[in-house]
C-alpha atoms as one frame of an Amber mdcrd trajectory, in Angstrom:
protein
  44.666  20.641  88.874  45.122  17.246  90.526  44.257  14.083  89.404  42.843
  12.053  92.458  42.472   8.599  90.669  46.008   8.144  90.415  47.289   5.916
  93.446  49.705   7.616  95.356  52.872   6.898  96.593  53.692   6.434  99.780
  57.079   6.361 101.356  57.793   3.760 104.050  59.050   5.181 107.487  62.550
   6.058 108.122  65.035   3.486 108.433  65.261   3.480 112.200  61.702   2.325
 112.036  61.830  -0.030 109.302  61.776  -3.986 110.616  64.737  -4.920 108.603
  66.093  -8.828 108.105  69.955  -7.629 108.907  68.770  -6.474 112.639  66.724
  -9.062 113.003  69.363 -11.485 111.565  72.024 -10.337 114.075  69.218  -9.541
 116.938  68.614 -13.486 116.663  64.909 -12.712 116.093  64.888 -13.938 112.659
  65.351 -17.783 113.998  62.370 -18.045 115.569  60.160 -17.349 113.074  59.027
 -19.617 110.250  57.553 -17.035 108.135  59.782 -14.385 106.236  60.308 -10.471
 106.979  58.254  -8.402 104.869  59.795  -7.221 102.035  59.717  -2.881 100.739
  59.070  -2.957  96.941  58.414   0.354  97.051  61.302   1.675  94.028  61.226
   4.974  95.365  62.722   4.433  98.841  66.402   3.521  98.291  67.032   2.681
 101.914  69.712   5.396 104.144  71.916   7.447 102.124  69.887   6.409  98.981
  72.609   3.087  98.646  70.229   0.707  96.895  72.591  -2.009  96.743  72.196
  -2.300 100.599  68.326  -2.601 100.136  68.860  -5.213  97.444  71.223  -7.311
  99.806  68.820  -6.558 102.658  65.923  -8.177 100.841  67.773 -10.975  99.322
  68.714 -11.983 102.930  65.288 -12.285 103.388  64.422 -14.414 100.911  66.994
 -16.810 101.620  65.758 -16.443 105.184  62.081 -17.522 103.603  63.645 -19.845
 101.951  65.765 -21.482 104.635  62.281 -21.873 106.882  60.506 -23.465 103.886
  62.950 -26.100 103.651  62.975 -26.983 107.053  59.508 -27.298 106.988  60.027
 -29.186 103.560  62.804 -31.589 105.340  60.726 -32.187 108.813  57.471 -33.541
 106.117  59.967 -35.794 104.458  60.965 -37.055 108.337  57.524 -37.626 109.318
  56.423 -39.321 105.674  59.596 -41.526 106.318  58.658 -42.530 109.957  54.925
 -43.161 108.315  56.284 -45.447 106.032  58.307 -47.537 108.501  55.623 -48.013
 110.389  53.462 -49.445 107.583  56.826 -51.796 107.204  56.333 -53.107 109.997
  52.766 -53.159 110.733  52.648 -55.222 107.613  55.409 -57.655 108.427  53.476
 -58.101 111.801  50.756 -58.595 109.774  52.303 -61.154 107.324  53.900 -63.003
 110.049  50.354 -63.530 112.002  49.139 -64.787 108.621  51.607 -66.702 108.000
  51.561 -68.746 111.939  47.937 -68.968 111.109  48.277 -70.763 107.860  50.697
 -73.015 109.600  48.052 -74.113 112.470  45.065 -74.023 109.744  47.689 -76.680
 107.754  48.404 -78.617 110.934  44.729 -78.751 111.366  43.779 -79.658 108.272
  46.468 -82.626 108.797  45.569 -84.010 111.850  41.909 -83.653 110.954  42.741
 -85.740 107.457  44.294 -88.448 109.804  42.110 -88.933 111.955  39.663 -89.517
 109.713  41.731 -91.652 107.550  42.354 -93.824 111.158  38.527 -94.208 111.802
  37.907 -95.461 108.051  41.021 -97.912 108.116  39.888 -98.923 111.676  36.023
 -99.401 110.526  37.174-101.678 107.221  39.361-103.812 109.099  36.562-104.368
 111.475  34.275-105.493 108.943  36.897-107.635 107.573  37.179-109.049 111.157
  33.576-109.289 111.596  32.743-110.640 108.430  35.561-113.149 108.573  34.198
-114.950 111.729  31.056-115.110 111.007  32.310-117.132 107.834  34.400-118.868
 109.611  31.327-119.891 112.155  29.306-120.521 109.323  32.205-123.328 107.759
  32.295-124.645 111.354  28.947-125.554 111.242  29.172-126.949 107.999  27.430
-124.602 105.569  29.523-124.603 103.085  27.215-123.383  99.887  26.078-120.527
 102.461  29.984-119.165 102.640  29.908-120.179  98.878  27.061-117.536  98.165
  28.803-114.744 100.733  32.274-114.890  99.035  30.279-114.783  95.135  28.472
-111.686  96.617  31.656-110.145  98.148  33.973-110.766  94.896  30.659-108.559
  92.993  30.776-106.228  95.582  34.179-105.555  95.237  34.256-105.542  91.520
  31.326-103.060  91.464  33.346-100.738  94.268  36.986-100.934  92.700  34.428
 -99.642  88.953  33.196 -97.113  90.170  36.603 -96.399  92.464  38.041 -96.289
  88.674  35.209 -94.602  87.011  35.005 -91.448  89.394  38.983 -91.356  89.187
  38.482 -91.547  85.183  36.163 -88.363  85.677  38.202 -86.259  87.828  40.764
 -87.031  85.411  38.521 -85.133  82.413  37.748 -82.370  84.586  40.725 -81.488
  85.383  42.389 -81.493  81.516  40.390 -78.508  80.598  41.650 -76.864  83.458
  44.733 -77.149  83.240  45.043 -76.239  79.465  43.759 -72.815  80.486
């Protein structure tokens, strides 16, 4: 009586036929290939001549042959993650040296813009100085004198009320900026 649900063993074809990693080593076939030879774990066959110590060195070269391809693959990511990451080196010292030349012309800018203005105000005071001075000085020549009188009392209180509040919003950015800086 025979017991069919027991798997059954099945030997692997004769060793002629058998795609073994030592021909293939020595063929040069086994270079090519970047996956590993199959390897017989069947514990019954014990190779030609029953020597399983050949089978055991047979399969071990295969291993090492699996082994050998995994690396390689293992070595050529590490290449290719290297190259990536020189690249991002560079693309970001490109990147920091555009930002940086732009800061530099946004500075320049920002100076030339600053005195320019500064010019126009300078240029506008001393033309009201130069305005105001001649019509004081046509104003003497005609012999007015409490006119230029009035004028200069209303100029000294204009320029007492400006250099105040000059002082007084100088006074406040003062405050603002204690709170901040204790932070």
């Amino acid at each position: 009586m025979t017991d069919d649900s027991r798997p059954r063993k099945t030997l692997p074809p004769p060793h002629s036929q058998v795609d073994d990693p030592l021909s293939r080593l020595s063929s040069g076939r086994l270079g090519g290939s970047n996956r590993a030879p199959p390897i017989n774990t069947n514990e019954n066959w014990k190779g030609e001549g029953g020597d399983s110590t050949v089978l055991a060195v047979r399969q071990l070269i295969a291993i090492q042959a699996e082994e050998l391809s995994v690396r390689k693959d293992e070595v050529s990511v590490r290449l290719k993650e290297l190259e990536v990451r020189e690249k991002e080196k560079r693309l970001a010292t490109d990147e920091s040296k555009v930002m940086a030349e732009l800061q530099a012309a946004d500075f320049r800018d920002a100076r030339i813009h600053k005195s320019a203005a500064s010019r126009r105000r300078h240029a506008l005071v001393g033309l009201t100085i130069v305005i105001l001075g001649g019509a004081l000085g046509y104003t003497l020549f005609l012999g007015q004198v409490d006119v230029v009188t009035e004028v200069v009392k209303a100029l000294v209180f204009l320029c007492a009320g400006g250099a105040g509040g000059y002082g007084w919003r100088a006074a406040k950015e003062q405050r603002e900026q204690l709170p901040n800086d204790e932070e």
